[in-house]
C-alpha positions in Angstrom: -9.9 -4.8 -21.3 -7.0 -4.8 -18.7 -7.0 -7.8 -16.8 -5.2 -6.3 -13.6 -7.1 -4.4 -10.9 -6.4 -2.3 -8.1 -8.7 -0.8 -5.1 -8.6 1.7 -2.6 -10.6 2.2 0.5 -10.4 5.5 2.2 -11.1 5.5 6.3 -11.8 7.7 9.2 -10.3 5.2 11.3 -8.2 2.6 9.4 -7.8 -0.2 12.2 -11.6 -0.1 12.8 -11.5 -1.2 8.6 -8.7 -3.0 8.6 -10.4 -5.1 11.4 -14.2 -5.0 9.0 -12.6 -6.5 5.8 -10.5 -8.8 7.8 -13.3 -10.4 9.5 -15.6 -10.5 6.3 -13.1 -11.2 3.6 -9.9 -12.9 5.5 -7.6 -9.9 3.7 -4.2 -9.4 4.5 -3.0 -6.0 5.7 0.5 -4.3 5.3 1.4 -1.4 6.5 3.2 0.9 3.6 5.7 3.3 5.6 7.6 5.9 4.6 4.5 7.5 2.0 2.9 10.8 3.2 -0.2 9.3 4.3 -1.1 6.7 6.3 -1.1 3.8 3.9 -2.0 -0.1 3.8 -1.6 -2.7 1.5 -4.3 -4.8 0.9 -4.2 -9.2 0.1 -7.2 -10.3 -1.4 -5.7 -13.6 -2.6 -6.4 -12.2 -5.9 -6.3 -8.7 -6.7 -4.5 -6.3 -5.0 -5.6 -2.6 -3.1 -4.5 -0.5 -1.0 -6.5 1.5 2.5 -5.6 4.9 3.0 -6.7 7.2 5.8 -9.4 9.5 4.4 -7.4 12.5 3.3 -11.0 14.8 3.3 -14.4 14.5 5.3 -16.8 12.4 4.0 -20.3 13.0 2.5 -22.7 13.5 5.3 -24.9 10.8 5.7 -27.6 9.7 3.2 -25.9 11.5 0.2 -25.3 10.1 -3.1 -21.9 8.0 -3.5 -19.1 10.1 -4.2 -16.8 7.2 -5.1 -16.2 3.8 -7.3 -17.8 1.4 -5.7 -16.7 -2.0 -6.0 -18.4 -5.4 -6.0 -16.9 -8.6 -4.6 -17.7 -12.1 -5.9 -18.1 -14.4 -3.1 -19.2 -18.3 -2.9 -22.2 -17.6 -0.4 -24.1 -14.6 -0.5 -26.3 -15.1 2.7 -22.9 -16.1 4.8 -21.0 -13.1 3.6 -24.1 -11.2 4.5 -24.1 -12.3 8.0 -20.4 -11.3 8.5 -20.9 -8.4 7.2 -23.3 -7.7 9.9 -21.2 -9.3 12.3 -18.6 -6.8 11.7 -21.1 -4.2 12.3 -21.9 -3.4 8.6 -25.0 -2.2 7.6 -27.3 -3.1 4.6 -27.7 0.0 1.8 -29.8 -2.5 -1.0 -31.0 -5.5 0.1 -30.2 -9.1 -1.7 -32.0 -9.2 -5.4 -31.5 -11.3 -8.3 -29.7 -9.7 -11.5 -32.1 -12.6 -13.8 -29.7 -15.5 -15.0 -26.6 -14.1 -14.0 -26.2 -13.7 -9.9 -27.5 -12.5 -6.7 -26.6 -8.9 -5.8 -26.4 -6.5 -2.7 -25.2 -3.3 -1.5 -23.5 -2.5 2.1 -22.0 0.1 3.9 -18.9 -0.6 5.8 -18.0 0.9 9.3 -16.3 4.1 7.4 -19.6 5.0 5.3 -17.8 3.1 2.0 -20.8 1.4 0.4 -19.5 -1.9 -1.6 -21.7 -4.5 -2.9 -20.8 -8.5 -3.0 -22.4 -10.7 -5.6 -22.8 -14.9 -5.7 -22.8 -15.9 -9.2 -26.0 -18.3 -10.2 -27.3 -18.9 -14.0 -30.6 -19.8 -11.9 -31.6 -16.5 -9.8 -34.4 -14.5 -10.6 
């Protein structure tokens, strides 16, 4: 298995995100000039992505995901969750337990990306 990883995020409006997953996740964002679209580099403090303005409409509302989704390890569930609506995220699958191995949820950010975020805990059911 490849230990490296890299993300994208695709956006309608790509301050409106870049201002979501600063506010949620504390990411770093870089713009990428000089690439024929409208690029970003992403800091995680651990693996790297990049946001792109969306280069086609997006699915109308309630479809299935047309994407990889990614999921984000976080120390605290329930706080991530709050920022999340904070930053005017929405919640696609509430918080459940995946039995003895962590606590999992779904969300949609303000460009219709769904991501989830899990808290690791041997404990949850």
């Amino acid at each position: 298995m490849n230990g490296h990883i890299y993300f994208e995020i695709q956006a309608d409006d790509t301050r409106r995100a870049i201002s979501f997953y600063r506010k949620v996740f504390g990411w770093q964002f870089t713009e990428a000039p000089g690439l024929p679209v409208e690029y970003w580099r992403i800091e995680t403090g651990g693996n790297a992505g990049g946001l792109l303005k969306r280069p086609a409409k997006s699915p109308p509302p309630e479809s299935g995901t047309n994407a990889f989704v990614c999921s984000l390890e976080v120390e605290s569930f329930d706080e991530t969750a709050r920022k999340i609506a904070s930053a005017k995220g929405q919640i696609a699958l509430p918080k459940f337990a995946v039995p003895g191995t962590c606590w999992q949820g779904y969300f949609i950010d303000t460009e219709g990306n769904t991501f989830g975020i899990f808290e690791v805990d041997e404990n949850a059911k």
